[in-house]
C-alpha positions in Angstrom: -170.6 -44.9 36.1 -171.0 -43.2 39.4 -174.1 -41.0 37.7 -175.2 -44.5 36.1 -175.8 -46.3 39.3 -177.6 -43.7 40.7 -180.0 -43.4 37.7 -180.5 -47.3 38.2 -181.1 -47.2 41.8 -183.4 -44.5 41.8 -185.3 -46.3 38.7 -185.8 -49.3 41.0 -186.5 -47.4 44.2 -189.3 -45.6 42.1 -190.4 -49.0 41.3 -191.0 -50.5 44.7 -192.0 -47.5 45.9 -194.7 -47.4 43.2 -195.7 -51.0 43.9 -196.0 -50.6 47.6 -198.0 -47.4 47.3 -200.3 -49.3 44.7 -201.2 -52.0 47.4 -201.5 -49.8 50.3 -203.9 -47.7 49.0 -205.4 -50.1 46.8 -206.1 -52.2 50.1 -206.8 -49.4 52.1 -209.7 -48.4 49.5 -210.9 -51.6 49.4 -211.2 -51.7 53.1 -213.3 -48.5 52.9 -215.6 -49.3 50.7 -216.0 -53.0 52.4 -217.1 -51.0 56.0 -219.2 -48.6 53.6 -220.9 -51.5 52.1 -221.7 -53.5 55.2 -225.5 -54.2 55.6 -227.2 -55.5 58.5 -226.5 -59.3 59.0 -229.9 -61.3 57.7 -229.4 -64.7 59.5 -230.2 -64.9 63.2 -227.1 -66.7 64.0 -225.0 -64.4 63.1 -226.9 -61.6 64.9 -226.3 -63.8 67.8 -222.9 -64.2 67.7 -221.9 -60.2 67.6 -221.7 -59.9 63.5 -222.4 -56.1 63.1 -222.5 -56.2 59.3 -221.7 -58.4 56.6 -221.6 -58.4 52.5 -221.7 -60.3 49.8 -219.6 -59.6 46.6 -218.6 -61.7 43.3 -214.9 -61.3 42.0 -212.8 -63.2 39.7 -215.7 -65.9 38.9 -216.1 -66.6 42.7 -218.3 -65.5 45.6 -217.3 -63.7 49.2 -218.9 -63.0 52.3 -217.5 -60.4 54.8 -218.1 -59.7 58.3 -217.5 -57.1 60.5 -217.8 -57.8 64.2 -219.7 -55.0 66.5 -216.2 -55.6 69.0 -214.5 -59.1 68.5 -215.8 -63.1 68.0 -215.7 -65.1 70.3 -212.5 -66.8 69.4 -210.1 -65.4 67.0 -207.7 -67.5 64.4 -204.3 -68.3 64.7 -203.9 -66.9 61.1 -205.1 -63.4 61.5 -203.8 -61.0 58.8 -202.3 -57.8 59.6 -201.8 -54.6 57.1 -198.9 -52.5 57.9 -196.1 -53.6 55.5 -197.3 -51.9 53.0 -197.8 -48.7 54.0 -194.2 -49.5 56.0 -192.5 -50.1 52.8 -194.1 -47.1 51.0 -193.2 -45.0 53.3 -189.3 -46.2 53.2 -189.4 -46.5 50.1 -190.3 -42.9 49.6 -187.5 -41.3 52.5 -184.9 -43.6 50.1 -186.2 -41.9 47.4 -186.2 -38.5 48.4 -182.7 -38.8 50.2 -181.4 -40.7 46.7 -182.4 -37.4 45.1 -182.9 -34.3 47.0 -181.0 -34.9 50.4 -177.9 -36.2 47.9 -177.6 -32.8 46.1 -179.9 -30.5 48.3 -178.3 -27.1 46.7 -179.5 -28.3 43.5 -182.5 -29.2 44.5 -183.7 -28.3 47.7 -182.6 -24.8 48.3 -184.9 -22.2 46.6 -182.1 -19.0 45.4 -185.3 -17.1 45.0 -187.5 -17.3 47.8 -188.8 -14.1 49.6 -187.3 -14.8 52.8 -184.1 -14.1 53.0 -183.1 -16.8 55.2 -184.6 -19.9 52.9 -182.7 -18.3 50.4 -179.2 -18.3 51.9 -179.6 -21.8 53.0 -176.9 -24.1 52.8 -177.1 -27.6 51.6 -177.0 -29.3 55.0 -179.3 -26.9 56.7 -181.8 -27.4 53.7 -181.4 -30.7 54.1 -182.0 -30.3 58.4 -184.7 -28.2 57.5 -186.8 -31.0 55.2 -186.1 -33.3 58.3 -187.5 -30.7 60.7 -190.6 -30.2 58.2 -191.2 -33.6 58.2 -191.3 -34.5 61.8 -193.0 -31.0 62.4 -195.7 -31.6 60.3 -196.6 -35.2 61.9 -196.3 -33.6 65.7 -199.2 -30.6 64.5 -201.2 -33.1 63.0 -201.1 -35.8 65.9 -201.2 -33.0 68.8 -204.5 -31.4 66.6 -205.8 -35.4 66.7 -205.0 -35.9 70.5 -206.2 -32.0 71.6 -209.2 -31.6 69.5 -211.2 -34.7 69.0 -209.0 -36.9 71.5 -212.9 -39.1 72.2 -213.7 -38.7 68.6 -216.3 -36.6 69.2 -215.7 -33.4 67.5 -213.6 -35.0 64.1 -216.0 -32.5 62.3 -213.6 -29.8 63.9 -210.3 -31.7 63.8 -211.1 -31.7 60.0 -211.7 -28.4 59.5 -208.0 -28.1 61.7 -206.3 -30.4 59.4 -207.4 -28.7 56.7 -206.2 -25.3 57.7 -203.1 -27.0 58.5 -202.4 -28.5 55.2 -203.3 -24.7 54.0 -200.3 -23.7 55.8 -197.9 -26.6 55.3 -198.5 -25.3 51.5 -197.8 -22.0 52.1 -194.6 -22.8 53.9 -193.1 -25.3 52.0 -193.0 -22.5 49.3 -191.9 -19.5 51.0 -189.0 -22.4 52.0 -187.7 -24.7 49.6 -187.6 -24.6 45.6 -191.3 -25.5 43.7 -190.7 -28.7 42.9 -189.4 -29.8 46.3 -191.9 -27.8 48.1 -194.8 -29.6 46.5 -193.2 -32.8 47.1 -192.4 -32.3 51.0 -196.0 -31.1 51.1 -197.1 -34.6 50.2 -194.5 -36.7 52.2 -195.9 -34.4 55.2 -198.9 -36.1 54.2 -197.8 -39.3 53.7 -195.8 -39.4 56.9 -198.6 -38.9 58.9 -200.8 -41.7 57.4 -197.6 -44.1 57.9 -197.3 -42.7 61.5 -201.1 -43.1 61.8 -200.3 -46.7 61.2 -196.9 -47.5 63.3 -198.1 -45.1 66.2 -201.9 -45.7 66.9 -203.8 -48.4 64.3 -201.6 -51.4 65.0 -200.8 -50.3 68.6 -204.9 -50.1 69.1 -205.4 -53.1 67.0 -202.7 -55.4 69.2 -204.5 -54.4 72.3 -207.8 -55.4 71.2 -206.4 -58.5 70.1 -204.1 -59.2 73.4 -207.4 -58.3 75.1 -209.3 -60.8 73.5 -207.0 -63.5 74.2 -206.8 -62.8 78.0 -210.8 -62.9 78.0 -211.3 -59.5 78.6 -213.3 -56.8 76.8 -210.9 -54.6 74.5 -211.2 -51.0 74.8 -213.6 -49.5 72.5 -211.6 -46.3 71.9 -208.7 -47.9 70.1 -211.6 -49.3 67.6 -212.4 -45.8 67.3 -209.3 -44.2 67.2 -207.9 -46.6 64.7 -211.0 -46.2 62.1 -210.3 -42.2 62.8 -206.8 -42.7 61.8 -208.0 -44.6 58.9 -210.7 -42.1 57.8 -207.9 -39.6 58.0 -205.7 -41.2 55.7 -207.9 -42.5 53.0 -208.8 -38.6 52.6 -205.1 -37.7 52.0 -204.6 -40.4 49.8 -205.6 -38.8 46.2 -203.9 -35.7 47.3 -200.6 -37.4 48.3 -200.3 -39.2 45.0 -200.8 -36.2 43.0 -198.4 -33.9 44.8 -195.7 -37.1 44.3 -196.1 -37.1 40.6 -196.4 -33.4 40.6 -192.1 -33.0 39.6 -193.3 -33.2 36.0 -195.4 -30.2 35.6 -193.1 -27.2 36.1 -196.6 -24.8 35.5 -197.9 -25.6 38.9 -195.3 -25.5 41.2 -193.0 -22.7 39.5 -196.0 -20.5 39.9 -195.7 -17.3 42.6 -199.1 -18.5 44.0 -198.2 -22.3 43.9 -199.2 -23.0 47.5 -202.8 -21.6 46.5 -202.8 -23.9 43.7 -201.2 -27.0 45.9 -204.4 -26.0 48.3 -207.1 -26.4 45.2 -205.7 -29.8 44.0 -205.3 -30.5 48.1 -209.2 -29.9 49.0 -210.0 -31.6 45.4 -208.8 -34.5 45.7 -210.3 -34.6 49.4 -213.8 -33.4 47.7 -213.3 -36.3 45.1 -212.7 -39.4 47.6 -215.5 -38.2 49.9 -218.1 -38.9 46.6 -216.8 -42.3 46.8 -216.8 -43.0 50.4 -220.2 -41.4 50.8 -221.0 -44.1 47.3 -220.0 -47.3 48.4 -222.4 -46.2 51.7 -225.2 -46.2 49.0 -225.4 -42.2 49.0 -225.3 -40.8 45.6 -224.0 -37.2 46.3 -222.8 -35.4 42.9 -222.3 -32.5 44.7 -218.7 -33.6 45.7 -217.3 -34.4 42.9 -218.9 -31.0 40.9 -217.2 -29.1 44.0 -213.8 -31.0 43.4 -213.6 -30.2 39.4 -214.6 -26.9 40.0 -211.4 -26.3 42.3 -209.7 -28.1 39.5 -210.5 -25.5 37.5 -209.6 -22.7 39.5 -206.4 -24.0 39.8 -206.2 -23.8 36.0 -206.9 -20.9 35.9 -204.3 -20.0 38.4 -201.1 -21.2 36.8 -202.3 -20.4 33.5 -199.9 -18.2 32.4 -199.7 -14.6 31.7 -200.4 -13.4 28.5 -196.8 -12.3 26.8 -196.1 -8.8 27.2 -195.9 -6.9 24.0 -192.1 -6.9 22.6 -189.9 -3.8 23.1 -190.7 -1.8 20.0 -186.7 -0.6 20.4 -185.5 -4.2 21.6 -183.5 -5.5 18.2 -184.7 -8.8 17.7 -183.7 -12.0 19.1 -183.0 -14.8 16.5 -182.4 -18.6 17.7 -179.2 -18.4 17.3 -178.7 -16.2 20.3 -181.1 -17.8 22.2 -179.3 -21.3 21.6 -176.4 -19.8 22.3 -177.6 -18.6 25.9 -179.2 -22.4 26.3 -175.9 -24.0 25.5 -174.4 -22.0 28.3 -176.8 -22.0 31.1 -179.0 -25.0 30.2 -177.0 -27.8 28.1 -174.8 -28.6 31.0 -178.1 -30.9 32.1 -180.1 -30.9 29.1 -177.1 -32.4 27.0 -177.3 -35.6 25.4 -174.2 -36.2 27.4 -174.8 -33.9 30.4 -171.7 -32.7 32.2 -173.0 -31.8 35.2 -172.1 -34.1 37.6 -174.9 -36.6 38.8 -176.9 -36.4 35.4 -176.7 -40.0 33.4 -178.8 -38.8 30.7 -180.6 -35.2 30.3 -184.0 -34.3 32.4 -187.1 -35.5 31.1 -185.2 -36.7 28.0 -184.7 -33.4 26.8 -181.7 -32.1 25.3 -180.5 -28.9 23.5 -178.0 -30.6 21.2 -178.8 -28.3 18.4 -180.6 -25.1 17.4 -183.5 -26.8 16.1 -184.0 -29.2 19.3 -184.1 -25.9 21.3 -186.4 -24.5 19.1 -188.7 -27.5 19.4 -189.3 -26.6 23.1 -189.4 -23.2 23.0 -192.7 -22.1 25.0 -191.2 -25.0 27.4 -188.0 -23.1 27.9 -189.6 -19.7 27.9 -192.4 -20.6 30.4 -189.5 -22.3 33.3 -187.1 -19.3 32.5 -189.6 -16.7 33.2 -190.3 -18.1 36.6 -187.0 -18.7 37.6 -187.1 -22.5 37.6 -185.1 -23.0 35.7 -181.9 -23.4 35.3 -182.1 -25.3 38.8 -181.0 -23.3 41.8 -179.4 -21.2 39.2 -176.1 -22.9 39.5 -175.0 -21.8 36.0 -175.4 -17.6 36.8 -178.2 -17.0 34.1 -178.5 -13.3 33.9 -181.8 -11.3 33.9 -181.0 -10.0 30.7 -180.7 -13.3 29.4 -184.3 -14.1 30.8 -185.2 -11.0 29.0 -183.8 -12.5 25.9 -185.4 -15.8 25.9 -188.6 -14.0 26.9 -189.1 -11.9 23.8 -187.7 -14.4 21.7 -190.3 -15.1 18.8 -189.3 -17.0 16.4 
């Protein structure tokens, strides 16, 4: 029951998690390609009163017309709407998430037996678990200091850029050399994710009230928190595309069980960056194909990356390795998860819905099993002692 209600919470966390992401980003899009858009204001009236842009659009059979203000109207309503429970609640939702899953069982999950520093690999569940936090919190003071030291006017965000970048670079490399694959790919994006929700909490909304309290006390708000907020903004509708691929990225063992997975986290990193800038650069009226060439071209490296290695010829005086003895080696190292009725404790049903009941079932997924043993994947962590002469074994299995 206990592995039952942890299923179902996690199935519903998932689900507001999924929903809140899907509005904040949906909004946050929309709100990009609305200040994109703008176009100069046509009546004289509205010139006059400070509109700075405006636009018209048609949705759902009715019409709309936006306007931006160069600073503030004159007056502002009593019903002014505010964004930041979304990307509150995404954010939440996501720590919930991860702490459901990872922080619960962080030996399974979090700790990488294999990584090349000794260190990581020694780790104990509660340090791993320290660690994640420290990663966390480490990656949003780097990025707010390179905000605050580099471009603190937003005058040189062509440098921060290039900063962030190179600091994304090694947030991927370190999160690998740290924790195991699929939790390094996934801290990589919450360190993303954290620091658009911080860029939220910690500088839009702050800026944003003190234009507004500003404005009510008749005085003239501080242009910078404009422009620190739309910097913020800019910052995080670039992360978005990568974010959501890196949090759907558990499912794809090839990428992230790779030993050059924080150069293929990088690729899909700068390409989805690449990607939204055609966009953003589109709903400004610019056409620029380049982008979105450059973007599926490092999707394609990538590919070519974790494609994996072509199988080395077989052992001309290795006997052969029927299924039987490789179902045999699954039933001991991999069934206690992959069971129909796992009995490793925190599993409600097997992974992924795949189970190794019988031979043939295992046969079924047999480049699957080969492809997560040979990287040491799998079985998680190791917990069940596969030897290297099982790997062996599974690798040269043919049949």
């Amino acid at each position: 029951m206990q592995a039952y209600l942890l299923d179902f919470a996690n199935f519903m966390l998932r689900w507001l998690h999924v929903i809140a992401a899907i509005a904040w980003i949906g909004e946050s899009i929309y709100f990009v390609m609305l200040d994109n858009g703008l176009r100069a204001p046509k009546a004289a009236e509205d010139r006059d009163k400070g509109v700075f842009g405006e636009m018209w659009a048609v949705h759902g059979g009715g019409f709309y017309h936006n306007q931006k203000y160069a600073t503030a109207p004159a007056k502002l309503p009593e019903d002014l709407h505010w964004s930041f429970w979304k990307a509150y609640t995404t954010w939440l939702s996501g720590f919930a998430l991860f702490v459901l899953l990872y922080m619960a069982n962080p030996s399974f999950y979090l700790v990488n037996p294999n990584a090349s520093w000794e260190w990581a690999a020694s780790m104990s569940g509660w340090q791993a678990n320290v660690m994640a936090l420290l990663f966390l919190l480490g990656g949003w003071v780097v990025y707010n200091e390179l905000c605050k030291r580099i471009s603190p006017d937003m005058t040189r965000d062509g440098l921060l850029s290039i900063a962030v970048a190179v600091m994304m670079v090694v947030v991927a490399y370190l999160s690998t050399q740290i924790f195991s694959g699929r939790a390094a790919f996934l801290l990589t994006g919450a360190v993303m994710a954290t620091a658009m929700s911080a860029n939220v909490f910690f500088w839009i909304i702050p800026g944003q009230r003190r234009m507004v309290a500003a404005m009510k006390a008749g005085e003239t708000p501080n242009p910078l928190d404009g422009k620190r907020g739309k910097q913020r903004s800019v910052h995080n509708t670039y992360f978005t595309l990568p974010v959501v691929l890196l949090m759907i990225s558990n499912h794809y063992s090839f990428a992230y069980s790779h030993e050059l997975a924080w150069v293929i986290m990088s690729l899909f990193i700068f390409a989805g960056a690449l990607i939204r800038q055609f966009f953003v650069l589109m709903h400004a009226g610019r056409i620029q194909p380049a982008y979105p060439v450059a973007g599926t071209a490092l999707i394609a490296v990538a590919f070519w990356v974790a494609a994996p290695s072509p199988s080395p010829a077989a052992d001309p005086d290795r006997a052969a390795v029927s299924l039987g003895e490789v179902h045999a080696i699954v039933e001991t190292r991999c069934a206690t998860c992959h069971a129909s009725q796992p009995s490793q404790p925190g599993f409600n049903a097997p992974p992924a819905g795949v189970a190794y009941d019988s031979p043939q079932q295992t046969a079924a997924q047999r480049a699957q099993i080969q492809q997560v043993v040979a990287s040491g994947y799998m079985p998680l962590g190791n917990m069940t002692g596969m030897t290297d002469e099982e790997r062996a074994a599974i690798a040269a299995w043919t049949e």
